[in-house]
N, CA, C and O atoms as CSV, one atom per row, in Angstrom:
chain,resi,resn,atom,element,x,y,z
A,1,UNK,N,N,30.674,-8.113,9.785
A,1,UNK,CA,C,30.843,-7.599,8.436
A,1,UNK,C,C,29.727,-8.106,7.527
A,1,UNK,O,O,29.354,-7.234,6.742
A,2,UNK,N,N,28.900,-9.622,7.379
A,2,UNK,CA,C,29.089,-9.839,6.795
A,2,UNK,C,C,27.014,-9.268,7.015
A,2,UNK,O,O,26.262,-9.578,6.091
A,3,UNK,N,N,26.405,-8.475,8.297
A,3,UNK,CA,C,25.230,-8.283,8.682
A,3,UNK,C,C,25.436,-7.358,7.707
A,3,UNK,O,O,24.967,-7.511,6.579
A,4,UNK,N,N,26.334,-6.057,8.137
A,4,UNK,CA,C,26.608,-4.792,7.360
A,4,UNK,C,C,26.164,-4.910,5.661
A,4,UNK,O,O,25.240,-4.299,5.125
A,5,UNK,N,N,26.946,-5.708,5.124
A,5,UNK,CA,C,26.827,-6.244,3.848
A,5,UNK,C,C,25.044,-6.437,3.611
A,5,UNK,O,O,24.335,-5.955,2.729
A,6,UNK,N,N,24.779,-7.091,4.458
A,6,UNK,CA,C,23.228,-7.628,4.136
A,6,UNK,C,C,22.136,-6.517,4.355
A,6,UNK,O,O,21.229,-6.168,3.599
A,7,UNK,N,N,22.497,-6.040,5.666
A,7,UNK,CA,C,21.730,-4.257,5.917
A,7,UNK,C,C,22.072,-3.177,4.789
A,7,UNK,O,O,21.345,-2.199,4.612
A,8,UNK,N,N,22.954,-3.361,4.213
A,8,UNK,CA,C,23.253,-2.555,3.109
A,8,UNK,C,C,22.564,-2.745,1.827
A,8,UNK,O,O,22.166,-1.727,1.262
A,9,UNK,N,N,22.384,-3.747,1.344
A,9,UNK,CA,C,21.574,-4.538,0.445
A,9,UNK,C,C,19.639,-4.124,0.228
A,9,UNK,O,O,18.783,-3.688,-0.541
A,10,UNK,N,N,19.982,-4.827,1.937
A,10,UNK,CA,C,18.418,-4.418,1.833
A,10,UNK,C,C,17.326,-3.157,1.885
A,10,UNK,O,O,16.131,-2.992,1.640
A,11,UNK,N,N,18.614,-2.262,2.416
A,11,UNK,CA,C,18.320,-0.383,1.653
A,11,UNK,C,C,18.399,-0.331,0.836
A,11,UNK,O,O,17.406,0.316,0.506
A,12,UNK,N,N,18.960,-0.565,-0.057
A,12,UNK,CA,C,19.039,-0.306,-1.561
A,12,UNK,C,C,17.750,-0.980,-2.208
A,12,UNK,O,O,16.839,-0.765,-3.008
A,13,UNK,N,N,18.128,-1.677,-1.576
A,13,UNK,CA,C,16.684,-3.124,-2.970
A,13,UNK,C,C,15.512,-2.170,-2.115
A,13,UNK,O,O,14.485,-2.429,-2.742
A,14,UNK,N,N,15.173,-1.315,-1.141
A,14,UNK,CA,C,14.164,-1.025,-0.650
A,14,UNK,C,C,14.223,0.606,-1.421
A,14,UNK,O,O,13.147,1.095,-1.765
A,15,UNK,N,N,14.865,0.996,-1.539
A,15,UNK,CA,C,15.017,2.247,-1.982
A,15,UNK,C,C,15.222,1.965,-3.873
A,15,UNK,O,O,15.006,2.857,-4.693
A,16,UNK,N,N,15.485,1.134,-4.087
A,16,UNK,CA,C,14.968,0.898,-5.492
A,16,UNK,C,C,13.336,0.759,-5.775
A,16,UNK,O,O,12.896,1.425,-6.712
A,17,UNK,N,N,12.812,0.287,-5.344
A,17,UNK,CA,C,11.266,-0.121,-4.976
A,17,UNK,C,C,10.712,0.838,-4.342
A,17,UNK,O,O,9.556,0.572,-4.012
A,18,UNK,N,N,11.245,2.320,-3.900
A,18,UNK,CA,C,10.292,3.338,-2.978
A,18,UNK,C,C,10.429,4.253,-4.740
A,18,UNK,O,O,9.703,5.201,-5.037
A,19,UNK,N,N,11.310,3.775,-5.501
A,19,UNK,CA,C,11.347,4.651,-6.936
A,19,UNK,C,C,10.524,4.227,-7.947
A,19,UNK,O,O,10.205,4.929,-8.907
A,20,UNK,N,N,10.225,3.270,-7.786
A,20,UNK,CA,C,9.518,2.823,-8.761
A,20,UNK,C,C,7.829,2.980,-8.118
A,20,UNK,O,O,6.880,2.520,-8.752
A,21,UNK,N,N,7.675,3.612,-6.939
A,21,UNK,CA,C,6.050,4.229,-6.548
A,21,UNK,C,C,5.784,5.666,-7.006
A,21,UNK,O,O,6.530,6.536,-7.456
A,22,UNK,N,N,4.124,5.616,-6.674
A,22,UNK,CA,C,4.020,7.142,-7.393
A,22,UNK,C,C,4.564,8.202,-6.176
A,22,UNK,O,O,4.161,8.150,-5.015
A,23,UNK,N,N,5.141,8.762,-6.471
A,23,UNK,CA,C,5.100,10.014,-5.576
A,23,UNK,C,C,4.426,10.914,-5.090
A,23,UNK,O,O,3.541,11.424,-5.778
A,24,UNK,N,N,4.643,11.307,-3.897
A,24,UNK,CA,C,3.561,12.344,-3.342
A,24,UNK,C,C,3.444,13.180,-3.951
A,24,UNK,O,O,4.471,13.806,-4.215
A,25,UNK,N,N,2.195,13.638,-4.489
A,25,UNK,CA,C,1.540,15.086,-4.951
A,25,UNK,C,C,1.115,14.851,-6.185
A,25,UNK,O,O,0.667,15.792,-6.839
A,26,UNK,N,N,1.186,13.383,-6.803
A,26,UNK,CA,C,1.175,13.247,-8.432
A,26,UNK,C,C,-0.233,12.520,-8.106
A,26,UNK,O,O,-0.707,11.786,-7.239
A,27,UNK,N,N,-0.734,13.325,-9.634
A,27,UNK,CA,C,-2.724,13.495,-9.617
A,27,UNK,C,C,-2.677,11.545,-10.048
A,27,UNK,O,O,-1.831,10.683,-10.286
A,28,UNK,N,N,-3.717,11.631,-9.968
A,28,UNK,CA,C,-4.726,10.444,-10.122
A,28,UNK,C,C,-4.444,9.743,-11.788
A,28,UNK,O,O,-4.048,8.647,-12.185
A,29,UNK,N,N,-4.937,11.186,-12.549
A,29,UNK,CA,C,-4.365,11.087,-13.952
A,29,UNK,C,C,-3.050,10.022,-14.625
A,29,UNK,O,O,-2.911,9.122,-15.454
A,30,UNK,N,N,-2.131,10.938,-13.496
A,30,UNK,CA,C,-0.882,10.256,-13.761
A,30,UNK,C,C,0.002,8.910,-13.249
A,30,UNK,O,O,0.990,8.292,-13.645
A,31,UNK,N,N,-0.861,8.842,-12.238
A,31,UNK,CA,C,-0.821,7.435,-11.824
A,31,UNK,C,C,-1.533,6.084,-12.251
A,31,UNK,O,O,-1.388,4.955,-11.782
A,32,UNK,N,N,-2.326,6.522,-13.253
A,32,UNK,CA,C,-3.693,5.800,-14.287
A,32,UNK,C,C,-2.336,5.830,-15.316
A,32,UNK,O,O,-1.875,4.697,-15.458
A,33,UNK,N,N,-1.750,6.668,-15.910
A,33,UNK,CA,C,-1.330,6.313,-16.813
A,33,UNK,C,C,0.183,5.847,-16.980
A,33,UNK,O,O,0.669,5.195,-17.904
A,34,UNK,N,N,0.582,6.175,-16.241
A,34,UNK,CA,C,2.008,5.171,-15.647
A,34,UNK,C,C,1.910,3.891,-15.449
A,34,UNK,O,O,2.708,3.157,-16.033
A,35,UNK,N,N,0.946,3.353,-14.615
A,35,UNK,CA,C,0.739,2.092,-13.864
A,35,UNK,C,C,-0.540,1.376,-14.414
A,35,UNK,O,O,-0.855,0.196,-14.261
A,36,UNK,N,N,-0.955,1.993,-14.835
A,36,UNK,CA,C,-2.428,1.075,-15.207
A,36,UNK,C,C,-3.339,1.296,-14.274
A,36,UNK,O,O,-3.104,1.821,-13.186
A,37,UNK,N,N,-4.680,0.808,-14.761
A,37,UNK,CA,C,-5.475,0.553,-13.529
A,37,UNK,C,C,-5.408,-0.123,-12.705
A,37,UNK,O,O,-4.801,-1.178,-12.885
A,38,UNK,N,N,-5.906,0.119,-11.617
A,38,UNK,CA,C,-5.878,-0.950,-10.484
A,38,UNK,C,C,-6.460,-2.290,-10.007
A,38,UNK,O,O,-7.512,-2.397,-10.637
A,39,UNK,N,N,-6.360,-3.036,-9.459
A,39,UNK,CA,C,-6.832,-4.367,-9.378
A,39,UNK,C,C,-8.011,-4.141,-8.785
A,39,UNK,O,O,-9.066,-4.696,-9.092
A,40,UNK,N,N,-7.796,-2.980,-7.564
A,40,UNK,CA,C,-8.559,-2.096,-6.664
A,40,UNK,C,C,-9.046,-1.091,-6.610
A,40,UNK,O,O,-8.430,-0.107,-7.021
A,41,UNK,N,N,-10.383,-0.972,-6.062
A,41,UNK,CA,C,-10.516,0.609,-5.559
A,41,UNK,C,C,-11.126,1.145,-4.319
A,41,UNK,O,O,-12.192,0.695,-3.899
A,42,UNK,N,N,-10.667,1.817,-3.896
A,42,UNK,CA,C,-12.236,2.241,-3.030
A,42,UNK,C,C,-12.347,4.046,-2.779
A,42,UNK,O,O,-11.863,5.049,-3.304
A,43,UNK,N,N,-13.367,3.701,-1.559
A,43,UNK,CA,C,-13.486,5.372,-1.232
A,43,UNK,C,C,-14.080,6.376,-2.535
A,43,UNK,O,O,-14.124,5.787,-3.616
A,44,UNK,N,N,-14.264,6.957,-2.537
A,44,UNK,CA,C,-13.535,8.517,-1.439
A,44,UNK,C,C,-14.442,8.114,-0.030
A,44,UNK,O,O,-15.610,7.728,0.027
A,45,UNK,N,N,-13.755,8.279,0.749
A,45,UNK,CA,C,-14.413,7.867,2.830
A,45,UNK,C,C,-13.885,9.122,3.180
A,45,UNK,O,O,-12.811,9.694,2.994
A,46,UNK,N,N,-14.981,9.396,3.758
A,46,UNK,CA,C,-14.375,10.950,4.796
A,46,UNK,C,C,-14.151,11.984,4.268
A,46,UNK,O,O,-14.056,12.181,3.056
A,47,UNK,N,N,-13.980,13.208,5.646
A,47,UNK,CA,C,-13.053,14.513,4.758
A,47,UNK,C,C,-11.809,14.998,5.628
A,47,UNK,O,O,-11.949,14.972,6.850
A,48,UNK,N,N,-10.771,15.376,5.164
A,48,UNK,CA,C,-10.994,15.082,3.594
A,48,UNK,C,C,-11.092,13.509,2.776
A,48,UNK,O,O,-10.675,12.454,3.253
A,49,UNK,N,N,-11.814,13.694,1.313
A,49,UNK,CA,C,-12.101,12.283,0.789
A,49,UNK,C,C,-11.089,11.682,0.831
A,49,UNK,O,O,-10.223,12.356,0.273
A,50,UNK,N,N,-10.536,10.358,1.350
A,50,UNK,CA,C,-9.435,9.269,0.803
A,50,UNK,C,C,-9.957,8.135,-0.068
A,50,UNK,O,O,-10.930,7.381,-0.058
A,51,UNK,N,N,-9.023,8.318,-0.728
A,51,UNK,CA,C,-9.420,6.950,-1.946
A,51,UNK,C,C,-8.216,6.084,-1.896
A,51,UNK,O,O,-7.354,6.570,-1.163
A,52,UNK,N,N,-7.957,5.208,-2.321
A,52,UNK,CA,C,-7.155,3.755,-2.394
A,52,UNK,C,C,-7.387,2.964,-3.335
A,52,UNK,O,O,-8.454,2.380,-3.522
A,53,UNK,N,N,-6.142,2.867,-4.173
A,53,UNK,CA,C,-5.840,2.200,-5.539
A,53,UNK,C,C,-5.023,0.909,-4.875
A,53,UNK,O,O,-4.022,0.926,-4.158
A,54,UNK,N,N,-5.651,0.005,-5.270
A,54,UNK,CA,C,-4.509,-1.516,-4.559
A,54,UNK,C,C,-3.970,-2.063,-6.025
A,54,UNK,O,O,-4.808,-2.184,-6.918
A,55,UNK,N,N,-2.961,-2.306,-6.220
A,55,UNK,CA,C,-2.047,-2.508,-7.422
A,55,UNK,C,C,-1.435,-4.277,-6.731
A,55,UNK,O,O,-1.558,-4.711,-5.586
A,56,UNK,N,N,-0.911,-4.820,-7.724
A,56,UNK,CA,C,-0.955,-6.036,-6.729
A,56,UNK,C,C,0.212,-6.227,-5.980
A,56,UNK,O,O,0.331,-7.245,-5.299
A,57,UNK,N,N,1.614,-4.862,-6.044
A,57,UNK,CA,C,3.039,-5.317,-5.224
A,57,UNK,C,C,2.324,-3.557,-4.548
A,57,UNK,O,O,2.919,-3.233,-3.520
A,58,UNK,N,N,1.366,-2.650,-4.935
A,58,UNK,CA,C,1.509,-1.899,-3.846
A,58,UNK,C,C,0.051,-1.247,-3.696
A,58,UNK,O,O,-0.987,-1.824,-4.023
A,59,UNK,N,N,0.130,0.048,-3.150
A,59,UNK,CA,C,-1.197,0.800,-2.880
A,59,UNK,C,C,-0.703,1.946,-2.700
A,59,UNK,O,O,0.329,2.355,-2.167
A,60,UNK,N,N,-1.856,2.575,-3.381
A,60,UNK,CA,C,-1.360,4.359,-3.045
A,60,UNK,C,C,-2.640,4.448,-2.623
A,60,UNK,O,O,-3.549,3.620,-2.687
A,61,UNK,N,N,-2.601,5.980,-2.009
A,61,UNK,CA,C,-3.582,6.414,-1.321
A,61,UNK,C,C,-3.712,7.425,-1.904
A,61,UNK,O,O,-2.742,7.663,-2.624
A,62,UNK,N,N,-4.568,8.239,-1.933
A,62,UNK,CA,C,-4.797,9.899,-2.485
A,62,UNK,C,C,-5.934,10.267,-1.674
A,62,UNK,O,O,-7.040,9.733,-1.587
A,63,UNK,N,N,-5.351,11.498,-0.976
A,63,UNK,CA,C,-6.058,12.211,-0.789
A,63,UNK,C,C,-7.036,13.440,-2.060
A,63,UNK,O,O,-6.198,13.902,-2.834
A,64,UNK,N,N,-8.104,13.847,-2.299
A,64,UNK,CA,C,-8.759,14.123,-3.041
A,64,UNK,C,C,-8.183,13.842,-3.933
A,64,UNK,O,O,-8.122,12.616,-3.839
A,65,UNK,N,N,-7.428,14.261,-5.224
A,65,UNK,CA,C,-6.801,13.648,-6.565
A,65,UNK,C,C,-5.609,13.768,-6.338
A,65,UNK,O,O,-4.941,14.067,-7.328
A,66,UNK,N,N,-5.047,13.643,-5.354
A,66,UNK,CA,C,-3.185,13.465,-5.155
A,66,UNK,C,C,-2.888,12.738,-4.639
A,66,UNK,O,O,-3.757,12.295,-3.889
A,67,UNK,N,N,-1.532,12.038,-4.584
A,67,UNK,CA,C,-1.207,10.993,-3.882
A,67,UNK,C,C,-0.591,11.304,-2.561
A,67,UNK,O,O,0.320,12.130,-2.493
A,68,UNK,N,N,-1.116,10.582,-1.335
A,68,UNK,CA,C,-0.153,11.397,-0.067
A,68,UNK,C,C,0.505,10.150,0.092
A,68,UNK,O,O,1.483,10.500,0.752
A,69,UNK,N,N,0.618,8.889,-0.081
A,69,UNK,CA,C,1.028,8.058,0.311
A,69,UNK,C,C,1.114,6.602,-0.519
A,69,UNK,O,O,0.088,5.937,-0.657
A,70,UNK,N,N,2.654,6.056,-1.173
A,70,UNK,CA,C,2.199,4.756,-1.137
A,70,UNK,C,C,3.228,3.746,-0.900
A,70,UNK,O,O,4.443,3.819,-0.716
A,71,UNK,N,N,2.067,2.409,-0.979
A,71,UNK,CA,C,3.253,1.405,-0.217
A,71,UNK,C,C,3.639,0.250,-0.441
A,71,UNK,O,O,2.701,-0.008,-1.196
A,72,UNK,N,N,4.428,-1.008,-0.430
A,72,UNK,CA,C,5.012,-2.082,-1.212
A,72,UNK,C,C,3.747,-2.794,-0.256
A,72,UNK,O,O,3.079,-2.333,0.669
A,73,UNK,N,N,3.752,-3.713,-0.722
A,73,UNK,CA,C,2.943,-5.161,-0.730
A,73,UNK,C,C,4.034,-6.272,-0.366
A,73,UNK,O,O,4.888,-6.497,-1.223
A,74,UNK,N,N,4.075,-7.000,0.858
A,74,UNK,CA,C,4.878,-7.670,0.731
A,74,UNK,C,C,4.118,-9.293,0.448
A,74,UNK,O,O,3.145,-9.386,1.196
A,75,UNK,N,N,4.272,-10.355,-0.273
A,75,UNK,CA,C,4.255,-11.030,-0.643
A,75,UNK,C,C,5.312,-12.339,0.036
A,75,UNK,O,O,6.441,-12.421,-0.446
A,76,UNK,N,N,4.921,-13.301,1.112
A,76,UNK,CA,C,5.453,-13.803,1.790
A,76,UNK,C,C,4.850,-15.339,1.998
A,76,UNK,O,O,4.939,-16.111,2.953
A,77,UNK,N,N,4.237,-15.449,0.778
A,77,UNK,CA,C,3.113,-17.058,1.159
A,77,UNK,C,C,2.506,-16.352,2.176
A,77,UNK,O,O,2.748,-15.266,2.704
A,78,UNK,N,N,1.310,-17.562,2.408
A,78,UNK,CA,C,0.161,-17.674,3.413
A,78,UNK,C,C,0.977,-17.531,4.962
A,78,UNK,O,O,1.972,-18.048,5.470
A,79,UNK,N,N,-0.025,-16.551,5.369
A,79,UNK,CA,C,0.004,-16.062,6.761
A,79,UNK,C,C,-0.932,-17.872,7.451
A,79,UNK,O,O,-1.924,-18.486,7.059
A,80,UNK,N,N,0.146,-18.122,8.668
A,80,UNK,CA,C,-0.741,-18.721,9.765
A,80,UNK,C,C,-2.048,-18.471,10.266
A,80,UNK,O,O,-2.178,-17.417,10.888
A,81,UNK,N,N,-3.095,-19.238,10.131
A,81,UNK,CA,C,-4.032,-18.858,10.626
A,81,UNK,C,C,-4.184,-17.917,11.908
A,81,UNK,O,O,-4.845,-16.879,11.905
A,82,UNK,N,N,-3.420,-18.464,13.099
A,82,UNK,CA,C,-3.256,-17.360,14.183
A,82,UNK,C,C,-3.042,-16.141,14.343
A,82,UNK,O,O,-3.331,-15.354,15.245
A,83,UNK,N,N,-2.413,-16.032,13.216
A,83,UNK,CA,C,-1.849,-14.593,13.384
A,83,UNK,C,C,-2.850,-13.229,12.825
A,83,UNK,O,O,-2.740,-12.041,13.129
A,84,UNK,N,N,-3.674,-13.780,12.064
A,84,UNK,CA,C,-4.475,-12.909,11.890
A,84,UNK,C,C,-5.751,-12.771,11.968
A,84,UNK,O,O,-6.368,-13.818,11.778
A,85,UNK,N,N,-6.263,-12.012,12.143
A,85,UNK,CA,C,-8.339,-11.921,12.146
A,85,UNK,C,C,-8.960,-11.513,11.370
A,85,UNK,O,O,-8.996,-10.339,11.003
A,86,UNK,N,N,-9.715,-12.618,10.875
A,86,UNK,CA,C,-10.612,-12.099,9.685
A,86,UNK,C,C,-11.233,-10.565,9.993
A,86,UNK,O,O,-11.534,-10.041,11.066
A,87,UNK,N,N,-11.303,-10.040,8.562
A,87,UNK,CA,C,-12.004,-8.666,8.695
A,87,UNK,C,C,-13.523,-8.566,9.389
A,87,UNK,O,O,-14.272,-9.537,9.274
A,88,UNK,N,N,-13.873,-7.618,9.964
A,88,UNK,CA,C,-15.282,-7.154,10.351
A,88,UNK,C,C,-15.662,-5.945,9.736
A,88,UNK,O,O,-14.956,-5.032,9.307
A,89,UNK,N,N,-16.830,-6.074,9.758
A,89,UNK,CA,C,-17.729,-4.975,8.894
A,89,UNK,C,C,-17.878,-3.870,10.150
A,89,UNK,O,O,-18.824,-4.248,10.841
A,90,UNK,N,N,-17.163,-2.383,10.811
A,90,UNK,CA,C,-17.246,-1.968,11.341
A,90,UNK,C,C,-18.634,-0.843,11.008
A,90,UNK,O,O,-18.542,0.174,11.694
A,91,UNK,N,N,-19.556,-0.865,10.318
A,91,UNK,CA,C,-20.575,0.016,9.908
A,91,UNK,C,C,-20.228,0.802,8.729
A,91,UNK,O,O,-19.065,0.834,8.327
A,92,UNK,N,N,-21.278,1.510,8.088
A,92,UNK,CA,C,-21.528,2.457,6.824
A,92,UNK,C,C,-20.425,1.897,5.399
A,92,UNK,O,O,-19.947,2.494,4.435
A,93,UNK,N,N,-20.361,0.546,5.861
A,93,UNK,CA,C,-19.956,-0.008,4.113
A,93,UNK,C,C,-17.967,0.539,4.593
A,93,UNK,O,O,-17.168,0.936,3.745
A,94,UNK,N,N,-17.656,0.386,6.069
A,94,UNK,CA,C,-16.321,0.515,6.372
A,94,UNK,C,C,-15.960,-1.233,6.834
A,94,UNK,O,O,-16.765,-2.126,7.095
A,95,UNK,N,N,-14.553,-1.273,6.810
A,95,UNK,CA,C,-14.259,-2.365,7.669
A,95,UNK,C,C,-12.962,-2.693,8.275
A,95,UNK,O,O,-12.047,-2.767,7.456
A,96,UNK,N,N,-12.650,-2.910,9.502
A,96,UNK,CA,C,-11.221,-3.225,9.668
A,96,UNK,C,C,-10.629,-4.594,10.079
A,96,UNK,O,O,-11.327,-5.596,10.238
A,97,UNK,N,N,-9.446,-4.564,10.220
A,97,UNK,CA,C,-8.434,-5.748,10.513
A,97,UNK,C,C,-7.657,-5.944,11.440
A,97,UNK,O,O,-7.240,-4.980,12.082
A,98,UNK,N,N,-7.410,-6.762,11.631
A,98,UNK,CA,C,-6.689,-6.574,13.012
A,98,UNK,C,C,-5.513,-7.728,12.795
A,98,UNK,O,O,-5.941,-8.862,12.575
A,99,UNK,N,N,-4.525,-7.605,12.824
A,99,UNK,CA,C,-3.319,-8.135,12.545
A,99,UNK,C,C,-2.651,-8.015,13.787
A,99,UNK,O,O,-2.881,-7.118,14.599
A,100,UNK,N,N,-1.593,-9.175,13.970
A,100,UNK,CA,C,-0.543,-9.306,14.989
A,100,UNK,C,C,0.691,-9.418,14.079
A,100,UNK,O,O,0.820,-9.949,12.976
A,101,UNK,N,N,1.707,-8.649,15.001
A,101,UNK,CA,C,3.026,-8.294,14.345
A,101,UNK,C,C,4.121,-9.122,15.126
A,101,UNK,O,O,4.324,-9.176,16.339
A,102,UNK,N,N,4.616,-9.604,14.325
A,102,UNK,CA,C,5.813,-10.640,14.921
A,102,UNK,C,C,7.155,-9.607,14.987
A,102,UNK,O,O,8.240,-10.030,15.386
């Protein structure tokens, strides 16, 4: 009973927090003026262009001036050194990461 209770909880508190992101399809505009600017930016990379706004509990993504995607930030103190790998510069001003998932 008392998991139920706690799995129940933590949908909600997660689904409170998927409401308070921008939603898919909402321009650039309106995510500037809801939220502020960003801490972050990058892109436009590729086609189609993606760009990435990093906010400091999340990140949206937009494809050309819309949003297709965004996501919470979790905030958990310092990661163990082991567990993760510093970034590399994979070419043309790109770079990736490589993380292990517990």
């Amino acid at each position: 009973m008392k998991n139920w209770l706690l799995l129940s909880a933590m949908l909600l508190a997660n689904s409170v927090l998927a409401a308070d992101l921008p939603a898919q399809g909402k321009s650039m505009a309106s995510v500037l003026k809801q939220f502020g600017a960003p801490v972050q930016k990058t892109g436009p990379v590729g086609r189609p262009p993606i760009t990435r706004w990093v906010y400091n509990d999340f990140t949206v993504v937009f494809e050309y001036k819309h949003v297709v995607h965004s996501m919470t930030v979790k905030h958990e103190g310092a990661a163990p050194a082991s567990t993760t790998a510093p970034a590399s510069t994979s070419g043309k001003g790109e770079a990736s990461l490589s993380v292990e998932v517990k």
